[in-house]
N, C-alpha and C positions, 0 to 999 in steps of 0.2 A: 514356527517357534524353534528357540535353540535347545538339544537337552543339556543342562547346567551339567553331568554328571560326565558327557564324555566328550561337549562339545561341540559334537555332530548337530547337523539339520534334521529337524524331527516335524513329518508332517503329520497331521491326523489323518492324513489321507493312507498313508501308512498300515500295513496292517499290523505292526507290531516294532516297539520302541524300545530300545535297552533300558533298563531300570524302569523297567514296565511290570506290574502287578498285573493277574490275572483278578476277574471277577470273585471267585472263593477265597481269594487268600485276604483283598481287600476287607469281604466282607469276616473274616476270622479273624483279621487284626481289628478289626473293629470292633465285635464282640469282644473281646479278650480286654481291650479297656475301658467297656462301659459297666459301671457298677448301680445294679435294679435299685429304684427307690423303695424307699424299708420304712419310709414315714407314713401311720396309717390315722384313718380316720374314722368317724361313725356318721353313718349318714341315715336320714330318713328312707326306707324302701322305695316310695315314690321318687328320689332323688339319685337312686345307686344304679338308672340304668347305664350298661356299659363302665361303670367302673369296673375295677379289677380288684376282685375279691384279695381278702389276706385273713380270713380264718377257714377253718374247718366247720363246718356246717352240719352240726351233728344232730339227725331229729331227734324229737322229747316226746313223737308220739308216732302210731302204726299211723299211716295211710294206705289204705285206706283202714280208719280208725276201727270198724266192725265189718264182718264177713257179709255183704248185701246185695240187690240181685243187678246182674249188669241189663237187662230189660224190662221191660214190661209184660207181665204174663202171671205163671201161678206157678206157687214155692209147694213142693212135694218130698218125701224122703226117695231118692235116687233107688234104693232097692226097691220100692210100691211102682215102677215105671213097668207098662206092659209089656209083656213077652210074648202074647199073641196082637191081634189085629188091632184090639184097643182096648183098654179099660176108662170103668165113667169113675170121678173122683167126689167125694162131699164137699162144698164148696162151705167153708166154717167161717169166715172171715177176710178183712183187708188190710191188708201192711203198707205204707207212703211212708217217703221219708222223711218228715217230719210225725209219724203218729206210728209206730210199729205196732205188730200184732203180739200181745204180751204173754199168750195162751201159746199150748203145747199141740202140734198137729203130732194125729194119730196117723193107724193103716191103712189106707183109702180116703185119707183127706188130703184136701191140698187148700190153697189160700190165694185169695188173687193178691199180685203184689206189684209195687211200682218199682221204676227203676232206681236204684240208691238208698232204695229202702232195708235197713236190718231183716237178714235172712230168719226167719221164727224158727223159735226151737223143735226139733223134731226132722227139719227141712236141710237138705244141701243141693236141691237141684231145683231150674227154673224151666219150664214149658216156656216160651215165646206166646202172646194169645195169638199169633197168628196163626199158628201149628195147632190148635185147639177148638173147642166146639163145645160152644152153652147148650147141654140138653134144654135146660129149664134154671131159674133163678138161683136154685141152689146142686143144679150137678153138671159137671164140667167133663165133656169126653176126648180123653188125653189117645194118640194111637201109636203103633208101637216106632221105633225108629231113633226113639228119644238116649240122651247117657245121660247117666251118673254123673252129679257136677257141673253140670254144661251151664251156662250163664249165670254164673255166680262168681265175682271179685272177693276176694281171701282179704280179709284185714291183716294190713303191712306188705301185701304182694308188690306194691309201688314203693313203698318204702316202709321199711322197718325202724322199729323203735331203735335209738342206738346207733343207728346206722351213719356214715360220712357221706351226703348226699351233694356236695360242692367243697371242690378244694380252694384251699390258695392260687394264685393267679392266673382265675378263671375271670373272663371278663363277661361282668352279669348281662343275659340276653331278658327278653320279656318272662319267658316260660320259666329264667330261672327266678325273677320276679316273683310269678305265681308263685312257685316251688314256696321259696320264702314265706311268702303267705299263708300259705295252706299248713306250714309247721309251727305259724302263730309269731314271727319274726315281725317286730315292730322297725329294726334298725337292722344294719348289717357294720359290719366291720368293712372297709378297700384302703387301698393304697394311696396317697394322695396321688392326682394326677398329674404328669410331669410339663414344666410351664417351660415354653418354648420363645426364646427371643429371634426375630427375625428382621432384615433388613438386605436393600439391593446397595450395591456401589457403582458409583460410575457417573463420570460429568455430564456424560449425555442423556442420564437419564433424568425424565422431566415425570410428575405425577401430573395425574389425571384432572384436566381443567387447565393448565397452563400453554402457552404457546410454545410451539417446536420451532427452533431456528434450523440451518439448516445441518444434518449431523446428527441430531437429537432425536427421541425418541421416548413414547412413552412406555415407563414401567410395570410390564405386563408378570414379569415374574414374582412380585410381590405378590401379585394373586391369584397369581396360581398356585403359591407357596401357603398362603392363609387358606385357600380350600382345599388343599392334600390333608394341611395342619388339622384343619379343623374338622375333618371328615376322622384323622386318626384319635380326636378325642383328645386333647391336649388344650393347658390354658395357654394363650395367646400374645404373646405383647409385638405391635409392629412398631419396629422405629422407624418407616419410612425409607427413604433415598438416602446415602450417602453419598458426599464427593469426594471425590480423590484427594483429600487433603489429610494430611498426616494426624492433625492435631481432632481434628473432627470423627476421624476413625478409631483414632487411639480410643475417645469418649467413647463413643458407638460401644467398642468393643467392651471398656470397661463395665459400662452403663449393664450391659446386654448379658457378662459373665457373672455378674451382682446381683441379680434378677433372676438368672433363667437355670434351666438345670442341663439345659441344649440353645445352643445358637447355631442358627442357621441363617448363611447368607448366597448371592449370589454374582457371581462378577469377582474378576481381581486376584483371583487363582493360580491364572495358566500364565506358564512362563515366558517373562518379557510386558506382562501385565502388571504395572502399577506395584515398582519392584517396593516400594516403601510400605505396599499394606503387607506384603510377607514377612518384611522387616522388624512389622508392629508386631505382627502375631507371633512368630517368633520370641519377639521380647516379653509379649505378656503371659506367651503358654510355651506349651510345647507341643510344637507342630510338627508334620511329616504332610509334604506335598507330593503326592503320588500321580504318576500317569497307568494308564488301568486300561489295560487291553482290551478296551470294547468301546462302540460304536453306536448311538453319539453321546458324548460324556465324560472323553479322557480322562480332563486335568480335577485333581478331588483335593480338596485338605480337608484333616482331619486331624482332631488332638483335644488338649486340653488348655481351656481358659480358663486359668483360679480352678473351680471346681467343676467347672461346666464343662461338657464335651463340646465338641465345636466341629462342624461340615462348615467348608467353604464350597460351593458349588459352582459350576462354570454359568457363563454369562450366558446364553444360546437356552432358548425358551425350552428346546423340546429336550435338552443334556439337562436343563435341571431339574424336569418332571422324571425324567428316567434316574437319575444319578437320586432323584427323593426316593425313588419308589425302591429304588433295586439295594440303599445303602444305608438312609435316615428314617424309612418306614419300620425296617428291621430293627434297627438301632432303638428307635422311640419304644415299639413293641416287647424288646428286652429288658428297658427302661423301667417300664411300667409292670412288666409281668414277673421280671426274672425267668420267663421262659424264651426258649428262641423261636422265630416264627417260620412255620413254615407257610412258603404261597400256595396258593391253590394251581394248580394248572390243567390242560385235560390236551386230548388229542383232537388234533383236527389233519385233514388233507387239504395240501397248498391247490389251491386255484391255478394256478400260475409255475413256470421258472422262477427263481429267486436268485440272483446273482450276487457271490460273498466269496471273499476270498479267508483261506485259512488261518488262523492267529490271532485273531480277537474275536471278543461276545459280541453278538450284533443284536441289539433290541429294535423288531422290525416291526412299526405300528402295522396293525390289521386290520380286517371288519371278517369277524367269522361270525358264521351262519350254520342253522340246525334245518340239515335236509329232511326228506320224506322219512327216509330208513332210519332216522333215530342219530346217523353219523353228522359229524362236523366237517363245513369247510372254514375256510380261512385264505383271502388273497390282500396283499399291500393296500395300502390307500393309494397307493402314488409315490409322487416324491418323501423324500425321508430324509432331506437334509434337518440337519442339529436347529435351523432358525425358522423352519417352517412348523411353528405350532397348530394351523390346522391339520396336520396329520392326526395328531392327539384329540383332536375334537373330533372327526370322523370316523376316526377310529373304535371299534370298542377292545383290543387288547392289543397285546405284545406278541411277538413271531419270536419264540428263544431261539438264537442258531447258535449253538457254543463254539467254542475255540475251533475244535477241530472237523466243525463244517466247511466242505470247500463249497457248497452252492447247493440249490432247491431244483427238485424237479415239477413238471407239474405234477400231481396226483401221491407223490411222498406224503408220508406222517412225518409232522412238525408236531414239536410242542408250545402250546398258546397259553397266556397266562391273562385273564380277562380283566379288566379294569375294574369292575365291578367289584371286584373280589380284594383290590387292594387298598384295605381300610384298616 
């Protein structure tokens, strides 16, 4: 390809391009003009998993609502506990948590009591019955060893009355589901979630059931684009294939920026590719087509359509799974939250050599593995060219090598960032 900017031959093979953006800066000017959705909504609880919360969650009750025993065993006063070999206790009554014992234990009584059951009055400490021994029906022989306090949950130890127990743009998991429940939340307030238009370009691209002449090829990026999409929690609109055709993309694009709050496409980006769809986009927003020091993924647009943000991604299966993950996962997750995201990553040692020359990011598919000792490794799938999407399928993460790696040895600490993780 040629760089429009100074003229020169610019290869991908390259490890670095004039008017080349590094990884950070790309993904900072991106941040910097996407603005989080603020339109919210009420949703039934059964319906709000994985939204992303937009109030403050303030309980209206202690949880745990009364002080009660965290086992099953016998509730006694903590200072009555023996200080010699063992004392026998009066066994007065039974506390469950639905029936508490409504009576006052004295000095030498104790009460059998279940687990979740209201502590009775008189009582702060709980024996285990394993720890324990039925003289006879009504005396129980506690021995010494035991403390003050010990198996007994505090009402509001988990949460307090009052208390901010979920923020804003927190994206609801199950537990925080329960959470909801248990403070008597019928509804929750979230954000709505952000509706994502997407579409591939390009004459040779045919969908799925049509004959391929020869040249042609069918469009596998649309679906790998709808399950990234649809894994990040996002409403959906596919338009299908586009062609290269002026008039037909212009709609695309209008249709897609009317609609969506994010368009995403892929094909038709990199320079000397289908100079008319830059032309359109251009016309209808404002674009910036960046090439982006890392490998595989160069050529990126990004901007604004009407109101929509807009990724243009490159054509090559495995540059537009990485170019989503590293650029539009971020982006959507901002979107949605107003927080920025961080990825998960962890350490592993390379299996292998890794050959990479200095000056670009390299996202290097892997298959890491959890040894004996608890550590991680981590070795390539193989080939790593941009159009070999089984990599991505065999792989289960990413190999980071930043800018200023010149190359892997075997047994190095790499940083690996798992697939799994980027949702």
């Amino acid at each position: 390809m040629t760089d429009q900017a100074s003229g020169s031959s610019v290869s991908c093979a390259d490890p670095e391009a004039p008017s080349t953006l590094t990884v950070a800066a790309a993904r900072e000017a991106i941040l910097a003009n996407i603005t989080p959705i603020e339109t919210n909504l009420r949703l039934p609880l059964r319906d709000a998993l994985n939204a992303v919360l937009a109030q403050d969650i303030v309980s209206p009750i202690d949880v745990p609502g009364h002080t009660n025993s965290a086992m099953d065993g016998y509730a006694m006063a903590g200072s009555d506990l023996p200080q010699q070999a063992y004392r026998d206790f009066n066994l007065i009554g039974t506390a469950v948590a639905g029936a508490p014992f409504d009576q006052s234990c004295g000095e030498g009584e104790c009460i059998r009591i279940m687990t979740g059951a209201p502590m009775p009055a008189g009582t702060d400490t709980v024996v285990m019955q394993e720890q324990t021994t039925l003289v006879n029906e009504s005396l129980v022989r506690i021995s010494q060893g035991q403390h003050p306090g010990q198996n007994v949950r505090l009402a509001g130890e988990d949460i307090a009355q009052g208390s901010v127990v979920l923020k804003p743009g927190r994206r609801l998991t199950p537990a925080d589901l329960g959470i909801l429940a248990s403070l008597g939340f019928a509804e929750v307030t979230i954000r709505r979630r952000p509706r994502v238009a997407f579409f591939s370009t390009g004459d040779e691209l045919r969908s799925i059931g049509e004959p391929l002449a020869a040249g042609e090829v069918y469009d596998s990026n649309r679906y790998s684009l709808h399950g990234m999409l649809q894994k990040a929690d996002v409403e959906l609109l596919d338009l299908g294939v586009v062609g290269d055709d002026p008039d037909a993309l212009r709609q695309a694009f209008d249709r897609a920026a009317e609609a969506a709050d994010m368009v995403v496409t892929s094909g038709g980006v990199s320079v000397g590719e289908a100079d008319y769809t830059k032309t359109i986009l251009q016309q209808l927003g404002d674009m910036q087509f960046w090439k982006i020091a890392m490998k595989p993924g160069r050529p990126l647009a990004f901007g604004k359509l009407g109101d929509s943000n807009f990724f243009g991604l490159p054509g090559n299966p495995v540059a537009v799974m990485v170019t989503f993950y590293q650029f539009v996962l971020p982006a959507l997750h901002y979107l949605a939250t107003g927080t920025p995201y961080t990825p998960f990553t962890l350490q592993a040692l390379s299996g292998q050599n890794i050959r990479k020359k200095a000056g670009r990011y390299e996202f290097v598919r892997g298959l890491m593995q959890r040894l004996e000792d608890g550590s991680y490794q981590v070795d390539t799938v193989g080939r790593q060219g941009s159009g070999i999407l089984t990599s991505m399928s065999r792989g289960n993460c990413f190999i980071l090598l930043p800018e200023d790696c010149d190359g892997i040895e075997c047994g190095d600490t790499v940083i690996v960032q798992p697939f799994e993780t980027l949702a």
